[in-house]
Backbone atoms as SQL, in Angstrom:
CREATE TABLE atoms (id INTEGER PRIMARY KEY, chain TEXT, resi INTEGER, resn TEXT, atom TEXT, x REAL, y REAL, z REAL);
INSERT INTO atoms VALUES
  (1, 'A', 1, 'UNK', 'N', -34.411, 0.894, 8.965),
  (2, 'A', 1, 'UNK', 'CA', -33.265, 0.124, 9.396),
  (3, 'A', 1, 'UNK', 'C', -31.998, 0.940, 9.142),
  (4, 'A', 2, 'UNK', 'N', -31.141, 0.877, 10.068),
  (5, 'A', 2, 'UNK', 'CA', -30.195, 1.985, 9.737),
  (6, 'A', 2, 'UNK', 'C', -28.786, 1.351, 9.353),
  (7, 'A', 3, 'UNK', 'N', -27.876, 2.308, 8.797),
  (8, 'A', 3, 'UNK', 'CA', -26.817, 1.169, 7.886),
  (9, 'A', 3, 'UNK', 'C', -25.955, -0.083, 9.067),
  (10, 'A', 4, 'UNK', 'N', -26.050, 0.373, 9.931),
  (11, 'A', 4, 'UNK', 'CA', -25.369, -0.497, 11.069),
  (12, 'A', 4, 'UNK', 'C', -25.747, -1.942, 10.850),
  (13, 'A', 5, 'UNK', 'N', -27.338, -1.728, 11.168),
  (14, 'A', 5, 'UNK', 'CA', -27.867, -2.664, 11.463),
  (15, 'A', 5, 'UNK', 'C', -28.015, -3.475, 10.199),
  (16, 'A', 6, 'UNK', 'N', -27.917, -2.799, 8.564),
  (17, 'A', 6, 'UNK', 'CA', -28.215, -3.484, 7.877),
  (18, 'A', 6, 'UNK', 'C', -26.299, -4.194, 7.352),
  (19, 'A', 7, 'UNK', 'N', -24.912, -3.518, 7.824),
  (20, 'A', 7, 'UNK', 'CA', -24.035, -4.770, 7.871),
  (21, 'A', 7, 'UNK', 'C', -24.040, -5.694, 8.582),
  (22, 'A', 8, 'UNK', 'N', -24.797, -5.527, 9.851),
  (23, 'A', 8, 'UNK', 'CA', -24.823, -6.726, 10.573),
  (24, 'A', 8, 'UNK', 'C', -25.399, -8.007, 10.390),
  (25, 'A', 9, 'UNK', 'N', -26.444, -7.720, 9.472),
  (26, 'A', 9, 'UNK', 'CA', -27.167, -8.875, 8.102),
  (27, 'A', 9, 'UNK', 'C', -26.510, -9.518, 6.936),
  (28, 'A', 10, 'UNK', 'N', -25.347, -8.421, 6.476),
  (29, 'A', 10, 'UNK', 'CA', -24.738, -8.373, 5.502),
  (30, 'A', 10, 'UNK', 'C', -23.269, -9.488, 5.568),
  (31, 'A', 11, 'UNK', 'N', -23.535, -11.252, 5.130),
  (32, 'A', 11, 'UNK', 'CA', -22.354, -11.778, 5.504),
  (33, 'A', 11, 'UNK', 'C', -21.141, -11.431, 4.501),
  (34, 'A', 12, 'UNK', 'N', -21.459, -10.654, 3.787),
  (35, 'A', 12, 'UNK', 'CA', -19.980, -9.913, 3.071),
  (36, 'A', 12, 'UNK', 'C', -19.345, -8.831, 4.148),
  (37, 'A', 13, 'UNK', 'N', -20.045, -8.571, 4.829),
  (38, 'A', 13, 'UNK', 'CA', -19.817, -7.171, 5.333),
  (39, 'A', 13, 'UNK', 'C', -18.235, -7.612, 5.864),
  (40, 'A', 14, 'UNK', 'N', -16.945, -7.037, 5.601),
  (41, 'A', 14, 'UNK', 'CA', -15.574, -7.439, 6.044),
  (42, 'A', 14, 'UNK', 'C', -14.618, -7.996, 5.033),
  (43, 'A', 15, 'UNK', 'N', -15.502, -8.161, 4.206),
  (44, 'A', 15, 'UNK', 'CA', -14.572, -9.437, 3.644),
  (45, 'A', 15, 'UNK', 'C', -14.588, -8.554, 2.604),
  (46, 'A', 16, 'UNK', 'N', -12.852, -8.661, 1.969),
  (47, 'A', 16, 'UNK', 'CA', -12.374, -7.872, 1.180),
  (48, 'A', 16, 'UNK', 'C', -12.885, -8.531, -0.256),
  (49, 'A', 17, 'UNK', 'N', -12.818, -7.661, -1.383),
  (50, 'A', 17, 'UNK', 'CA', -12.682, -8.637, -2.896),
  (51, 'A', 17, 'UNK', 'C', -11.366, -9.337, -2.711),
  (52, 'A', 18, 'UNK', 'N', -10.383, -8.893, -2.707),
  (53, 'A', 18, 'UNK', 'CA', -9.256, -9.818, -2.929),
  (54, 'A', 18, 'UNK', 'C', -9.632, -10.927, -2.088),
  (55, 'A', 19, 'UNK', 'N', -9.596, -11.064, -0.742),
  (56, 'A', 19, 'UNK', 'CA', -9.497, -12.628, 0.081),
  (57, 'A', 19, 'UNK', 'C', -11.223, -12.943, -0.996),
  (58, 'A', 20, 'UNK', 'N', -12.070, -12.877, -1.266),
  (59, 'A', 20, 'UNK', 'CA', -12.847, -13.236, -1.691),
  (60, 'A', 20, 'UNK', 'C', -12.262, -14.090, -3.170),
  (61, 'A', 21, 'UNK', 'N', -11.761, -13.693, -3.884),
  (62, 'A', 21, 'UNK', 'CA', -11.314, -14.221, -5.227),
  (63, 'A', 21, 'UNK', 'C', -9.912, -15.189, -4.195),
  (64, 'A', 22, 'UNK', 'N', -9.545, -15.110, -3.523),
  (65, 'A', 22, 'UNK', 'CA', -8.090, -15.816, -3.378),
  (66, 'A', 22, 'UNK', 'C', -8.667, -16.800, -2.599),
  (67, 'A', 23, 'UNK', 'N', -10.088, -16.942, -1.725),
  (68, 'A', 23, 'UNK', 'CA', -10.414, -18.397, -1.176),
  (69, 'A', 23, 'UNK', 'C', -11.381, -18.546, -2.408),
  (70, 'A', 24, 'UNK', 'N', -11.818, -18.236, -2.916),
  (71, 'A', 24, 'UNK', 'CA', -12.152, -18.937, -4.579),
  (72, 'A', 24, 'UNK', 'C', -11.434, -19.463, -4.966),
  (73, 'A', 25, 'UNK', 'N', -10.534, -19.045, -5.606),
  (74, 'A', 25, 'UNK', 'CA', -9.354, -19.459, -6.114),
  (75, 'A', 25, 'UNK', 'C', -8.669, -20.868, -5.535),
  (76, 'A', 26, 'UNK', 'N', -8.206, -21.198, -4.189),
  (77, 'A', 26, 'UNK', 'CA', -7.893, -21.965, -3.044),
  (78, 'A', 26, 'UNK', 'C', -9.155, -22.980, -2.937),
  (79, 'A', 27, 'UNK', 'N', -10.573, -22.591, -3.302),
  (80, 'A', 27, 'UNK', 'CA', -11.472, -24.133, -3.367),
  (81, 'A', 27, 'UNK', 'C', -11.695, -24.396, -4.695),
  (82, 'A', 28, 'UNK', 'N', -11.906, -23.699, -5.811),
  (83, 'A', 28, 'UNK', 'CA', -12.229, -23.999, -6.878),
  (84, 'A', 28, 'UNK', 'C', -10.967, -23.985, -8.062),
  (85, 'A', 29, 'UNK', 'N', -9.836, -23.686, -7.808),
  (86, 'A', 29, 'UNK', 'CA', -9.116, -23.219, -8.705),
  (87, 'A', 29, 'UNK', 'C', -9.296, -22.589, -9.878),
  (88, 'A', 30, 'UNK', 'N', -8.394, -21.899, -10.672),
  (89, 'A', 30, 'UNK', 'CA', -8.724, -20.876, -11.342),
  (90, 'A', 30, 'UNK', 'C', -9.433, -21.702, -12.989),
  (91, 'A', 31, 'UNK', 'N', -9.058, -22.624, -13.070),
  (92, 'A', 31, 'UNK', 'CA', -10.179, -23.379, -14.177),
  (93, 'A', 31, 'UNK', 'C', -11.633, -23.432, -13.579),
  (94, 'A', 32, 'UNK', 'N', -11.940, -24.173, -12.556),
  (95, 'A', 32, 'UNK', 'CA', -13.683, -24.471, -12.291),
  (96, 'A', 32, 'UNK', 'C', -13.750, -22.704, -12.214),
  (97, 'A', 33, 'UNK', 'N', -13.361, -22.270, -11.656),
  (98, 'A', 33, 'UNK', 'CA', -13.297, -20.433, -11.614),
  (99, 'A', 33, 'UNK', 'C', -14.159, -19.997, -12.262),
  (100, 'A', 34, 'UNK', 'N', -13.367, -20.293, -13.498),
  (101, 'A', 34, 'UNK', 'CA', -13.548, -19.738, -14.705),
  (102, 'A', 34, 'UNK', 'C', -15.035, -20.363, -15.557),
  (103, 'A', 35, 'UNK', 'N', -15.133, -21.596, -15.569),
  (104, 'A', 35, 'UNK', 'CA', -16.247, -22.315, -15.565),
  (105, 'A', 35, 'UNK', 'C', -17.590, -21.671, -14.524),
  (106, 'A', 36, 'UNK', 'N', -17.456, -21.226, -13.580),
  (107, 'A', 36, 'UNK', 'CA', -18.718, -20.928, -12.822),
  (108, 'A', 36, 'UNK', 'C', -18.730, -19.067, -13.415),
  (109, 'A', 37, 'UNK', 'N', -17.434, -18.195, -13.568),
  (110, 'A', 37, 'UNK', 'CA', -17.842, -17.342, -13.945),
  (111, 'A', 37, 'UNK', 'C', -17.097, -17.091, -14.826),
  (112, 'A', 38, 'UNK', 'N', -18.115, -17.184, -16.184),
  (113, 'A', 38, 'UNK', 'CA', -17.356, -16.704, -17.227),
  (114, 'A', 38, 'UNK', 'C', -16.264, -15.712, -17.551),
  (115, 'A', 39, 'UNK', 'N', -15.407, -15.219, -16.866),
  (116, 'A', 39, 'UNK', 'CA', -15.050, -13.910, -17.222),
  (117, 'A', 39, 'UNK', 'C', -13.522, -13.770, -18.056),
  (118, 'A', 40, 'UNK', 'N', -12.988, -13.245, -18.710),
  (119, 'A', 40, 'UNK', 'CA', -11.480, -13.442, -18.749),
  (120, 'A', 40, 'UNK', 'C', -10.221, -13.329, -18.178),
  (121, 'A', 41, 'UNK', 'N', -10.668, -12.614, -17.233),
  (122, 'A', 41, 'UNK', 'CA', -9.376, -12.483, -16.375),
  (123, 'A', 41, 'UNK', 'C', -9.393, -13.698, -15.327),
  (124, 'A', 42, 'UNK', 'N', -10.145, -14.448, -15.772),
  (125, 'A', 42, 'UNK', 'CA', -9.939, -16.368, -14.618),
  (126, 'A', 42, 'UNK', 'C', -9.864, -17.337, -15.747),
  (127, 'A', 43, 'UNK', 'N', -10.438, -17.162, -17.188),
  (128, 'A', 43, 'UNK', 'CA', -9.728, -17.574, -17.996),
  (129, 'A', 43, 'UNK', 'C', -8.570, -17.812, -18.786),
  (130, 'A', 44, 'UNK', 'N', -8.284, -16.527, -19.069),
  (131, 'A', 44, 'UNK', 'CA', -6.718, -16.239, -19.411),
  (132, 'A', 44, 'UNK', 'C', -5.523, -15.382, -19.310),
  (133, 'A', 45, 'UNK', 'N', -4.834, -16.373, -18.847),
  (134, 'A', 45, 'UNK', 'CA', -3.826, -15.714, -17.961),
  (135, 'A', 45, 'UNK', 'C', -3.858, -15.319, -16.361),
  (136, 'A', 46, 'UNK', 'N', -4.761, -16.288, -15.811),
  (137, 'A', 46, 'UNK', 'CA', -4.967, -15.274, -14.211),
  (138, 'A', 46, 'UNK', 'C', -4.760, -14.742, -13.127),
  (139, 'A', 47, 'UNK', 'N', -4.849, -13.694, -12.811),
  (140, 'A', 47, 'UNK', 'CA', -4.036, -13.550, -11.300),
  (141, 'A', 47, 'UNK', 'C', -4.977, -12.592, -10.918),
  (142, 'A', 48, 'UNK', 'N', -4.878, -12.216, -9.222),
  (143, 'A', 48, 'UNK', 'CA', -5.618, -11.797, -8.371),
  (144, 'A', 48, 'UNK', 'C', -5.762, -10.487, -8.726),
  (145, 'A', 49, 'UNK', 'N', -4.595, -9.923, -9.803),
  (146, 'A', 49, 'UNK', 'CA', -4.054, -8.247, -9.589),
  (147, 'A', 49, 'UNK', 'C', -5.274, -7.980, -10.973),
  (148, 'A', 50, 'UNK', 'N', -4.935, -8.604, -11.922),
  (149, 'A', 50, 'UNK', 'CA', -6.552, -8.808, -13.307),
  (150, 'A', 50, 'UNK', 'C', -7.369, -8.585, -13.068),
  (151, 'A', 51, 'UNK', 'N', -7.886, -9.415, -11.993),
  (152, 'A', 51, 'UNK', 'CA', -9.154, -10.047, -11.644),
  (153, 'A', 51, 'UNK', 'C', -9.860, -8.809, -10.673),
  (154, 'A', 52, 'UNK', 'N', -9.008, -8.422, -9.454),
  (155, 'A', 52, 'UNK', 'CA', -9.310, -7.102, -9.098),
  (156, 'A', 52, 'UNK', 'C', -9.593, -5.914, -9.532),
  (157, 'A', 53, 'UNK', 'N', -8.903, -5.726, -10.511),
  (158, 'A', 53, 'UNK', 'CA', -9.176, -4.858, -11.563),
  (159, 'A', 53, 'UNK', 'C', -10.568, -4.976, -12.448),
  (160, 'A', 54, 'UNK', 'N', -10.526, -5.693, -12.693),
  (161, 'A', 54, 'UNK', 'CA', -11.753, -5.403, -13.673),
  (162, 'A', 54, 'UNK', 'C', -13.152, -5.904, -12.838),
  (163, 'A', 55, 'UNK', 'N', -13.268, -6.615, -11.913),
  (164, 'A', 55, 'UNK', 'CA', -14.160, -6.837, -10.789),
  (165, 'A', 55, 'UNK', 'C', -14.647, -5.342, -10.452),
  (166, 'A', 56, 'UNK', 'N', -13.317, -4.488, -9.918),
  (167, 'A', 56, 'UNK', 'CA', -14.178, -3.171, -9.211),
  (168, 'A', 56, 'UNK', 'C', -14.797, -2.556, -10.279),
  (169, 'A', 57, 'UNK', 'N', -14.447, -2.358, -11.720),
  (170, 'A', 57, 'UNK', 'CA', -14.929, -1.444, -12.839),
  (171, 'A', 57, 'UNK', 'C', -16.333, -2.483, -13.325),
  (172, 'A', 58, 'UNK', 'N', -16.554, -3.640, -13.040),
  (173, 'A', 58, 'UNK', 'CA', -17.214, -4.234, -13.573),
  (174, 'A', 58, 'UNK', 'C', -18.387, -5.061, -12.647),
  (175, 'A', 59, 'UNK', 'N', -19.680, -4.084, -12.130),
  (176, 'A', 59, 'UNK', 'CA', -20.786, -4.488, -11.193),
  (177, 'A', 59, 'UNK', 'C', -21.480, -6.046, -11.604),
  (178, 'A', 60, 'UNK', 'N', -21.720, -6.211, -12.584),
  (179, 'A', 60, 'UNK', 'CA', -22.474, -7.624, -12.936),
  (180, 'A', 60, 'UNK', 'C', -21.095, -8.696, -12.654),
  (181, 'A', 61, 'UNK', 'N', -20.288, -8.754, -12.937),
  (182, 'A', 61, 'UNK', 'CA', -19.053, -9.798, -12.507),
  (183, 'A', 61, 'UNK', 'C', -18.828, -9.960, -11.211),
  (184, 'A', 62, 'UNK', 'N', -18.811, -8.427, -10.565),
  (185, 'A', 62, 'UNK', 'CA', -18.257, -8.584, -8.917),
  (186, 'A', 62, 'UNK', 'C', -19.817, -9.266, -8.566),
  (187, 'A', 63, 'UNK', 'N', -20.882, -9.031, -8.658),
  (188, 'A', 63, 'UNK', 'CA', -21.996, -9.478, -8.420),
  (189, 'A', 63, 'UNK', 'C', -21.627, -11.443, -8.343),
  (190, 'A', 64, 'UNK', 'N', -21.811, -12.068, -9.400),
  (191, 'A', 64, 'UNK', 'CA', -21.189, -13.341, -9.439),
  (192, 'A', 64, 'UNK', 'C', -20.570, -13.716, -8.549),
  (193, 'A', 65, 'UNK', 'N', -19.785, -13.035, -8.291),
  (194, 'A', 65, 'UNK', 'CA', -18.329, -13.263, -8.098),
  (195, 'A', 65, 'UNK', 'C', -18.876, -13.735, -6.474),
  (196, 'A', 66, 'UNK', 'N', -19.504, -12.739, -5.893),
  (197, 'A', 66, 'UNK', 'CA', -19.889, -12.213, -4.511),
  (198, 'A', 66, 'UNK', 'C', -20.887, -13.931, -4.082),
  (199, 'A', 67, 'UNK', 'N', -21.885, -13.945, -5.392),
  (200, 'A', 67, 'UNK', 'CA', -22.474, -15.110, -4.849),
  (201, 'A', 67, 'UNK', 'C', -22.024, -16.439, -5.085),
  (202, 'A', 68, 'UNK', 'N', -20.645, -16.712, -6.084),
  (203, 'A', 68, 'UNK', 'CA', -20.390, -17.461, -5.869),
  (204, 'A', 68, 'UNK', 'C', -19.806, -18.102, -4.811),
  (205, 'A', 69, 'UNK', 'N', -19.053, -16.797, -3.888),
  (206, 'A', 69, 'UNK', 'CA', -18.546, -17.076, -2.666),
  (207, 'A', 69, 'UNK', 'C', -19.241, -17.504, -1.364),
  (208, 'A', 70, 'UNK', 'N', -20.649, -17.001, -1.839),
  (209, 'A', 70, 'UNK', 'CA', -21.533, -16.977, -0.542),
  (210, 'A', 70, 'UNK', 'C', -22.216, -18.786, -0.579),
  (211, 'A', 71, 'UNK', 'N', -22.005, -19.210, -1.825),
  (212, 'A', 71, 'UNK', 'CA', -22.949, -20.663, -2.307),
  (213, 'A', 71, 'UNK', 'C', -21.860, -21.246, -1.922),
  (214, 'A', 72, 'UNK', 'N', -19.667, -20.533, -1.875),
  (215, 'A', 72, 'UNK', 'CA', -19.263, -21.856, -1.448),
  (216, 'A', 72, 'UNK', 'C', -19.234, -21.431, 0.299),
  (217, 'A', 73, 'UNK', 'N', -19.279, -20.733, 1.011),
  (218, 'A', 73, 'UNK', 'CA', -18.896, -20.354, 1.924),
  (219, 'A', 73, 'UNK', 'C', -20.607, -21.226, 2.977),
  (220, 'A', 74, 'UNK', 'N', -21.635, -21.495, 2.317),
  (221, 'A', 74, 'UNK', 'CA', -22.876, -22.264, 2.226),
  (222, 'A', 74, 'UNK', 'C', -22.366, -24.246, 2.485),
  (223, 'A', 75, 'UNK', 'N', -21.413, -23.997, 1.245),
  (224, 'A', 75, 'UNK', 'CA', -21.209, -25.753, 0.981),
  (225, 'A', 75, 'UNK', 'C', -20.352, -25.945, 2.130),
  (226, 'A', 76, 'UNK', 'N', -19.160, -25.472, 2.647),
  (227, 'A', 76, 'UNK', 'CA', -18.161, -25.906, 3.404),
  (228, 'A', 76, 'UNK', 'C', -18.765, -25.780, 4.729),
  (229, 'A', 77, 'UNK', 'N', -20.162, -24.995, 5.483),
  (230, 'A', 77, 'UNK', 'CA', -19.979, -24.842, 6.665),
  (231, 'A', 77, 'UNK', 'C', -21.077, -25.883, 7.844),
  (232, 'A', 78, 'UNK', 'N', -21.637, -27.139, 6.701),
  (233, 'A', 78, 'UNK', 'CA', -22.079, -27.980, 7.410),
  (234, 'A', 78, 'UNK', 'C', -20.469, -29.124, 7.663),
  (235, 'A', 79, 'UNK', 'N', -19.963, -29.150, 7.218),
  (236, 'A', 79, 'UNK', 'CA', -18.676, -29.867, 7.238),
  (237, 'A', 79, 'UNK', 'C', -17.487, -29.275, 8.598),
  (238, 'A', 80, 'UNK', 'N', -17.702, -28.002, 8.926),
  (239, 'A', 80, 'UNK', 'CA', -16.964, -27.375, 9.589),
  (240, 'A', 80, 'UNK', 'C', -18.215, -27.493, 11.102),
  (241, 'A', 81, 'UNK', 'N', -19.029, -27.730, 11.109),
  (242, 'A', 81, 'UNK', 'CA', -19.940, -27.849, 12.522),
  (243, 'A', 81, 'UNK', 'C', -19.751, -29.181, 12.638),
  (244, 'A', 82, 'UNK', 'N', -19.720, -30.431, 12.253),
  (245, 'A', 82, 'UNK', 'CA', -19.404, -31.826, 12.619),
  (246, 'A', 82, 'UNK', 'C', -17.786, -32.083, 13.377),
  (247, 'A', 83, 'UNK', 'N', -18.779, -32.536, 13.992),
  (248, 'A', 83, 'UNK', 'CA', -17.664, -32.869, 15.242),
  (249, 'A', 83, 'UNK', 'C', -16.500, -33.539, 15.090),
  (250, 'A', 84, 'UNK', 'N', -15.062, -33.369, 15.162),
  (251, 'A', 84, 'UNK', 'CA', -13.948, -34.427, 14.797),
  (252, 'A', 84, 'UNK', 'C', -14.070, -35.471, 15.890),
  (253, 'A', 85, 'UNK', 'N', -15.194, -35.660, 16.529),
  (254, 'A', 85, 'UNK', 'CA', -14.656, -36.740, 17.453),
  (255, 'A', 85, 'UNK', 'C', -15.947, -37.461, 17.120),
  (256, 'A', 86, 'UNK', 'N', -15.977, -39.529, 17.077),
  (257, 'A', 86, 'UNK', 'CA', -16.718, -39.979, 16.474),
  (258, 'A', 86, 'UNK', 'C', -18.097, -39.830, 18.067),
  (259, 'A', 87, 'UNK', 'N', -19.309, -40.101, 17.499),
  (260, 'A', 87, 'UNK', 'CA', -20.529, -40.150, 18.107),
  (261, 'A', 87, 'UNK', 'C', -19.958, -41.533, 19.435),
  (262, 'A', 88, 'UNK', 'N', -19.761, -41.654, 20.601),
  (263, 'A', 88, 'UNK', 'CA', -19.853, -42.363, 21.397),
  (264, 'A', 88, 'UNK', 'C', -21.372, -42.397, 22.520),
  (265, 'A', 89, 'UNK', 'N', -22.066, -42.981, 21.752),
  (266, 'A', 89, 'UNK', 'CA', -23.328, -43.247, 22.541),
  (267, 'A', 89, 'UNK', 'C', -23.612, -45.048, 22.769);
C-alpha cells in the first residue's frame, strides 16, 4: 500500500495539532480536557501555545490526544447527518 493511499484511510490526515486541541477545547473545555487526558498543560494554567509544545516532544500524550479527537469527532457525526427538517410521512 503506498503512502498516498494509506492518508487517504488516515481521518487525521489534514488536520493540524493545534485545530485538533482548539475543537477539543471548544467541545470539552479545558477542565473535562484535562479529566480525559491527564496531562498538565490542560490542567494548569492552559493554553494552546503549552499544550503544543509539549504534545510535539511528547508521543504517548499526542497519541491520546489524537484519539480523543477521533471518539469526539465519532460522537458529534450521527447528530450532524439528521435531518433539520421534521420526518413528514
Amino acid at each position: 500500500m503506498s503512502d498516498k493511499q494509506t492518508q487517504i484511510n488516515n481521518p487525521l490526515h489534514g488536520i493540524t495539532l493545534e485545530k485538533m486541541i482548539t475543537d477539543l477545547v471548544e467541545h470539552y473545555g479545558w477542565g473535562e480536557l484535562g479529566i480525559y487526558v491527564r496531562i498538565r498543560c490542560f490542567n494548569s494554567d492552559p493554553s494552546v501555545k503549552s499544550s503544543l509544545k509539549f504534545l510535539r516532544k511528547t508521543p504517548w500524550a499526542r497519541t491520546k490526544v489524537e484519539n480523543l479527537y477521533l471518539e469526539m469527532l465519532r460522537e458529534k457525526e450521527p447528530s450532524e447527518k439528521k435531518s433539520p427538517w421534521p420526518n413528514r410521512d
